[in-house]
C-alpha positions in Angstrom: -126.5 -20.1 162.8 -126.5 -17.4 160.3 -125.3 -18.0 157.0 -123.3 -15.5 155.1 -124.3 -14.8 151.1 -121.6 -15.9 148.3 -118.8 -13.4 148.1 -120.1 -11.7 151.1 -117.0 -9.3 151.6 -116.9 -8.2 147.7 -119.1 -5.0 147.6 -122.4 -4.9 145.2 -122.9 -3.8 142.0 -125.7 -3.1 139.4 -129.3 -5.1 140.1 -127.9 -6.6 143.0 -127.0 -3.4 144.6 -130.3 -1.8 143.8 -131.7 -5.1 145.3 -130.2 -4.7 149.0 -131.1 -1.0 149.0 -135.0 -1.8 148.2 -134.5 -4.5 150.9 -132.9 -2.3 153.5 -135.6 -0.1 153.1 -138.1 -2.3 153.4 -136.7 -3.2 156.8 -136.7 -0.1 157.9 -140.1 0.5 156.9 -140.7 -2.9 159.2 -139.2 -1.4 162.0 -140.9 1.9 161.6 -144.2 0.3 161.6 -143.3 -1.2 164.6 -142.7 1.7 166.8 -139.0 0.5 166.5 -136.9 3.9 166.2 -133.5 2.5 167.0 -133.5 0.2 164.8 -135.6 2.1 162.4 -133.1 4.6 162.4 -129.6 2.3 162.0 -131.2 0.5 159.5 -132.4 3.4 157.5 -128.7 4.8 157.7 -127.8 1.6 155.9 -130.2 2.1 153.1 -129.7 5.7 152.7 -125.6 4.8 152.3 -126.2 2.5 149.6 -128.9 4.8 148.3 -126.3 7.1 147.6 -123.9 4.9 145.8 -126.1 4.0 143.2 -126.2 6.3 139.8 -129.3 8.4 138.5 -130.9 5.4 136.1 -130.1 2.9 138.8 -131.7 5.0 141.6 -135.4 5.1 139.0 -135.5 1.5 139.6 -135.7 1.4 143.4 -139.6 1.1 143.9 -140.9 4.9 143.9 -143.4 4.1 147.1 -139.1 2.7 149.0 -137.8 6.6 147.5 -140.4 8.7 148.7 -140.5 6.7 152.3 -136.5 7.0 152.2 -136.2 10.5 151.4 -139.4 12.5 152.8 -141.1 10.6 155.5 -138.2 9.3 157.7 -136.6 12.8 156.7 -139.2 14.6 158.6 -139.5 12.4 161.9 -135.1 11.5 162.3 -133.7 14.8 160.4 -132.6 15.9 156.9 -129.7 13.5 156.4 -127.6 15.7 153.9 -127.0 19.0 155.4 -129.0 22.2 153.7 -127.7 25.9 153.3 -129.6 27.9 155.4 -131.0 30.6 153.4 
């Protein structure tokens, strides 16, 4: 059986936050390798949630190599995930 972290219902802040969105990534990045686009893709949705939570100075501390993967390369095979004005 599973076990659940400490405080698991409390939401995360500061390191610990920017923690679980370098590890979400990372597991998406497992997936990916994998040929695994489902789960690829849920747990990419995950990552880019708390991505988007954390603040400018926080967001420089996620490995650069996790950013780029997050942002441009799984942007370009499962779709721009913010919206873009069409211009």
């Amino acid at each position: 059986m599973a076990t659940r972290r400490p405080n698991a219902d409390k939401p995360l802040t500061g390191a610990a936050l920017v923690k679980e969105v370098g590890r979400r990534i990372r597991v998406a990045r497992s997936y990916w390798d994998a040929h695994n686009n489902r789960a690829c893709r849920v747990e990419r949705e995950k990552a880019m949630a708390l991505y988007e939570t954390l603040s400018a100075p926080e967001r420089e501390t996620v490995p650069q190599v996790l950013r780029v993967w997050l942002r441009y390369r799984s942007d370009k095979y499962f779709g721009a995930h913010r919206t873009s004005p069409k211009g």
